[in-house]
N, C-alpha and C positions, 0 to 999 in steps of 0.2 A: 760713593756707595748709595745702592736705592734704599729708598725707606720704606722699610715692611709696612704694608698694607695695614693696617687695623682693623680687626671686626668686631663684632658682638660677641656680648659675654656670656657663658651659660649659667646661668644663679638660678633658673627658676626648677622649684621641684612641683612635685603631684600637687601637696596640699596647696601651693600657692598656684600654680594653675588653673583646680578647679574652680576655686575663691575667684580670679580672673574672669574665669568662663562664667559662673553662677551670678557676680556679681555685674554684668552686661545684660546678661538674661534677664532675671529678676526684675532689673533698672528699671529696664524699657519697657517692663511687661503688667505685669498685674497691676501695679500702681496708677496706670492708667487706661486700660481695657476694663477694667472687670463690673463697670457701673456700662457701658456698650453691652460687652456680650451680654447680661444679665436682660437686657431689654429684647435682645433676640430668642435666647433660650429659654430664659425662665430660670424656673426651677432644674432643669439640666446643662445649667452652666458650667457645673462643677461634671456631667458626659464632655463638653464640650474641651477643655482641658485633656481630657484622656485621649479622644481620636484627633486634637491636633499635636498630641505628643507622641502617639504613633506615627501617625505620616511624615514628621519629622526624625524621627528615629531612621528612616528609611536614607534620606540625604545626610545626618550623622555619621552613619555608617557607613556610607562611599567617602567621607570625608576622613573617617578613622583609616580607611586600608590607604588613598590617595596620602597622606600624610608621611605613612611609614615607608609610601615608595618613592616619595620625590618631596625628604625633608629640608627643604629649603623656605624662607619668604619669600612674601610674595605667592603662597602656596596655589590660589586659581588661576594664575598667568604659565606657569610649572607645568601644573597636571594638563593645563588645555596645549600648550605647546607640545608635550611628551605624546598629548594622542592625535592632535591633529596636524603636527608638523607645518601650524602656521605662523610666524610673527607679528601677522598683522591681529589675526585670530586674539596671540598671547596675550598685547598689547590691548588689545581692548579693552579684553576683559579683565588684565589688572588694571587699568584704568577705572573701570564703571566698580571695581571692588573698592577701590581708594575713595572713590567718587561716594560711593555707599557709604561709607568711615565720615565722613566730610559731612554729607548733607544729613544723615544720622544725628550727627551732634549737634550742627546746627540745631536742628527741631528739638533735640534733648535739652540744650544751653538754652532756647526762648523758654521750654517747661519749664527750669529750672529757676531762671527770672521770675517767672510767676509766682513760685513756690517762694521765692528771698522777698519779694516785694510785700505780700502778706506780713512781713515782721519788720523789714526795711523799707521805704516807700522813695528807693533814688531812681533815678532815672532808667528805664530799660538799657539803651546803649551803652551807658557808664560801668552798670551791671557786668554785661555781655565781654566787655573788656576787661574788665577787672578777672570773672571767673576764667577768660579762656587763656589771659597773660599769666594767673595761678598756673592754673593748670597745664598750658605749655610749659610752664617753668618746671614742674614735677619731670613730666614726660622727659625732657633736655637732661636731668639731673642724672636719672639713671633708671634701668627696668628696672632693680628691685627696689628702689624707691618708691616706683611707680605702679609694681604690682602689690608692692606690703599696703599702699595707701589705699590702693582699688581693694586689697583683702581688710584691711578696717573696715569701710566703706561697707564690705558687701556684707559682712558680720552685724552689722546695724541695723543693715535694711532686711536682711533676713532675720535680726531678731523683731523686728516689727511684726512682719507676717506671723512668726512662732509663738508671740505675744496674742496675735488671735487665736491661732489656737491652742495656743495651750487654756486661753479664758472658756474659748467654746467647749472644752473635754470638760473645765473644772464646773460651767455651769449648769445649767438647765437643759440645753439640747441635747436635743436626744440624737445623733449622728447615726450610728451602727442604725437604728428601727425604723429612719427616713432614708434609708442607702438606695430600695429600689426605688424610691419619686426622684432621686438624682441622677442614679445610675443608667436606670430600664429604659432599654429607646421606646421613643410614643410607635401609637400606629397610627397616628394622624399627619396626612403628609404636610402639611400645612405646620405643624409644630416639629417636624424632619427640613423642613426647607428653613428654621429657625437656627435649629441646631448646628446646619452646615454654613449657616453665613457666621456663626458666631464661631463656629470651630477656623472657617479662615480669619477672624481675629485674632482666636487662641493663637494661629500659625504662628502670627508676629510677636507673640509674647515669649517665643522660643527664640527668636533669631539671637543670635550673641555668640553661639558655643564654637561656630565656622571663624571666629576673632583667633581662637586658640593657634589654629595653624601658621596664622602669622607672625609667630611669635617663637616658630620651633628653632631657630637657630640659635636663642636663649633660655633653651630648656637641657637641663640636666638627662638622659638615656631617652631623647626624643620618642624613637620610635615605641617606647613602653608607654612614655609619660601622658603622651595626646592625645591617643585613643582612649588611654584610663580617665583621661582630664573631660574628654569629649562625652564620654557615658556616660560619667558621673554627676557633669552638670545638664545633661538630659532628666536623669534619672532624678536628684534630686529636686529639678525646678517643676518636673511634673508631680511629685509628691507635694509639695509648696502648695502648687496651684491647685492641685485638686480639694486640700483640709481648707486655705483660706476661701473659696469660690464656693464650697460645700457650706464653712460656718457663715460666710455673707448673708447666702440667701436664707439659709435659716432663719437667722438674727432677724434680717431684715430684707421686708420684700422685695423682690426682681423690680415692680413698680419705682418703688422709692430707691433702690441702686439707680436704675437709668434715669431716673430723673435730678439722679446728684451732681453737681460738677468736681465734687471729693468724696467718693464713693467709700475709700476708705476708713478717710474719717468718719462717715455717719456709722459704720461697722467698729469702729475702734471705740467709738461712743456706747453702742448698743451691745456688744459684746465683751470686752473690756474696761469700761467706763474709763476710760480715761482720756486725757485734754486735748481735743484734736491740735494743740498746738505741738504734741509729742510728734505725728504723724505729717506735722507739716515739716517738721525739722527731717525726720524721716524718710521724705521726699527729696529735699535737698538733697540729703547724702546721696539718696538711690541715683538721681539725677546727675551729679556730678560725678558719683563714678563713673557711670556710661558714658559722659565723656570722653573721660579721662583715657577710658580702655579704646574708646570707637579711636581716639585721637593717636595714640600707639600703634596699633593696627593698621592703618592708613600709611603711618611714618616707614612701618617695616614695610608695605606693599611697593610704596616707591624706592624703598632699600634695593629691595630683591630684585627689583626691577631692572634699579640702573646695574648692578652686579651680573644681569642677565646680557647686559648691554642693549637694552631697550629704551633708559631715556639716560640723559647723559649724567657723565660719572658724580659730579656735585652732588649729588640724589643719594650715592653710594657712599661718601664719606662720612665715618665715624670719628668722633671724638677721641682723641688718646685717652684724655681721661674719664669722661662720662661713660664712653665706649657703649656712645648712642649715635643714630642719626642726624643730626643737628640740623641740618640744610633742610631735609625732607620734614623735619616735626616741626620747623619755623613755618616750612609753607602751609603743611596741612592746617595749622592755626588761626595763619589769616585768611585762609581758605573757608574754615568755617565763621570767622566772624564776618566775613565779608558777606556770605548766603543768610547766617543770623540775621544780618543787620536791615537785607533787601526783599527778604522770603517769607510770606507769612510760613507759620508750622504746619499749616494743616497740607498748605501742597510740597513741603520738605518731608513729610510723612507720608505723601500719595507716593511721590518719588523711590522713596529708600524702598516701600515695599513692593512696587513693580521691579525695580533694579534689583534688590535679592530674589525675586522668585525667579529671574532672567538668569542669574550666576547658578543658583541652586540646579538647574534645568540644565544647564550647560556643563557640570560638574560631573550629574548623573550620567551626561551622556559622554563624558572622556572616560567614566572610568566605565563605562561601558564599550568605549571603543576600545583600551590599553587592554580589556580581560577576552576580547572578542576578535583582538589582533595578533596578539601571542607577543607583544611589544616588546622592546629588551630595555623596559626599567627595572631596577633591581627588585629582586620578588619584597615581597611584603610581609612585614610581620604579622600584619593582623591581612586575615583575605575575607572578604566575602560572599555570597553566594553570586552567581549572575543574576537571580532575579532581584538583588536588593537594590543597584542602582535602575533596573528598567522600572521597579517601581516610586522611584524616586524620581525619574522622568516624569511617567505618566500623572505622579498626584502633584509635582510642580507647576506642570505644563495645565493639567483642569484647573487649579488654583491662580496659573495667571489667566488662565479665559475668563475664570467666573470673575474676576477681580475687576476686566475689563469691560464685562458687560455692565 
């Protein structure tokens, strides 16, 4: 007798989804942009948040309808094979998506060392292994394991952020009467060419929520759940980013943000009085979730892959009883400790953000080709208009020029 195949399990609902998606976002983002853009923008830090959660909104959205018509992992190897009828095409590009998973955490896992070694002072390497062997172990153990621990995680680090402001509502600032010095675009081009290098900052404070699709063969009524997961943690993390980036600058000035190398904490200080050692612990979390999620997301990519028959089947096997990847979340692990161990962060961070804007761009343009072919994937729950993915090309595409020059 053969022995039935094993797949993946579906456990995951909305609420624990968006927790997923919010909780990668978040991670990656504020907690270490927002003392940068503030030295770009200024006082329209908290503009800067709004128009790069619009131009993102625009690639969420091809990625909500691509989702609901081709729910499988591995979701940018899928939609690119479904509209360009290429393998090699496929393969690439879920490769440099996995690759993105990889050298993400990498840069996340050295922040993360920084943030332990302020309370810890052991070795970075020692460090590096210890969290990525943690944390591979999670990931192996099982997705709801792995996403309830990423949903603690991101409930923490988002209470940090709501911790400023809710101090900012309760204190002194006056938010609602300083709304147009934050909001109102300048008319000085010179403070407009500020705004737009810090709004392609903001970009990357967004990326996390395209993780979701990786992950839909372990979701509960997919094609309802991901597009809701995928808005949601748009929606929410631009609400986040705009109250915390908005009480910063108030609190304290754009000057004294970029000149912090813990921006937060001087904000958690002057707005909440309280012990920047709260906010370093806070960091951890935020950091090790991002991980945790980049390292899942990578494991399903090479999932879906090998079940595409792209790389070989060892890739595709699940555990009977974890009823996880094993083969593929061992690799992506030493994958990232071995780039951790050899990379500094700052070009593991050059990396990931040329590489996502490369996928983003490519994404716009399948679901641009599959609405503009009449292609026979099965229709979609959620559709968009055609101009949503051309404009998700065209602000990708200027976003990796300017990025370039």
């Amino acid at each position: 007798m053969i022995a039935q195949k094993v797949g993946l399990h579906r456990r995951l609902t909305l609420t624990l989804l968006t927790l997923y998606g919010v909780g990668v976002t978040v991670g990656a983002g504020i907690y270490v942009l927002i003392g940068a853009m503030a030295g770009h923008a200024g006082m329209k830090t908290p503009l800067a948040f709004i128009v790069a959660g619009v131009v993102m909104a625009f690639t969420a959205a091809s990625y909500a309808e691509l989702c609901t018509r081709l729910p499988y992992a591995a979701g940018e190897a899928n939609y690119v094979k479904a509209a360009f009828a290429s393998r090699t095409f496929s393969i690439t590009v879920g490769l440099v998506t996995a690759f993105i998973g990889v050298i993400s955490s990498a840069a996340v896992s050295l922040g993360s060392v920084g943030y332990i070694r302020e309370l810890i002072d052991f070795p970075p390497p020692f460090l590096l292994i210890l969290i990525l062997v943690l944390l591979g172990g999670v990931a192996i153990f099982g997705i709801l394991e792995s996403v309830v621990l990423a949903a603690v995680f991101t409930v923490i680090e988002v209470a940090g952020l709501l911790l400023i402001v809710a101090a900012g509502f309760r204190g002194d600032i006056q938010l609602w009467s300083a709304l147009p010095d934050l909001v109102m675009p300048p008319l000085d081009s010179l403070a407009l060419t500020g705004i737009a290098f810090a709004s392609l900052l903001a970009f990357f404070a967004f990326i996390g929520f395209e993780d979701l699709v990786n992950v839909v063969e372990e979701v509960r009524e997919p094609q309802k759940t991901v597009p809701r997961a995928i808005a949601l943690t748009l929606i929410i993390s631009i609400f986040l980013y705009f109250f915390v980036a908005a009480y910063s600058v108030l609190a304290v000035s754009p000057e004294r943000l970029a000149a912090s190398s813990a921006p937060l904490s001087l904000v958690f200080r002057e707005v909440a009085g309280v012990n920047p050692l709260v906010i370093t612990l806070i960091a951890i979390v935020a950091t090790l979730n991002t991980v945790l999620v980049q390292i899942t997301m990578a494991s399903r990519v090479f999932y879906g892959m090998a079940n595409q028959g792209d790389l070989p089947r060892i890739f595709g096997h699940v555990h009977a009883t974890t009823r996880t990847p094993i083969v593929s979340t061992v690799i992506v692990v030493l994958s990232v400790l071995l780039l951790a161990l050899v990379s500094p962060l700052q070009t593991l961070a050059e990396w990931t953000s040329l590489a996502t804007l490369g996928i983003f761009a490519t994404i716009n343009a399948a679901l641009l080709k599959l609405k503009l072919g009449h292609s026979a994937t099965p229709q979609p729950a959620v559709a968009v208009p055609v101009w949503v993915p051309v404009m998700g090309l065209i602000t990708c595409l200027g976003m990796l020029s300017f990025a370039l020059l």
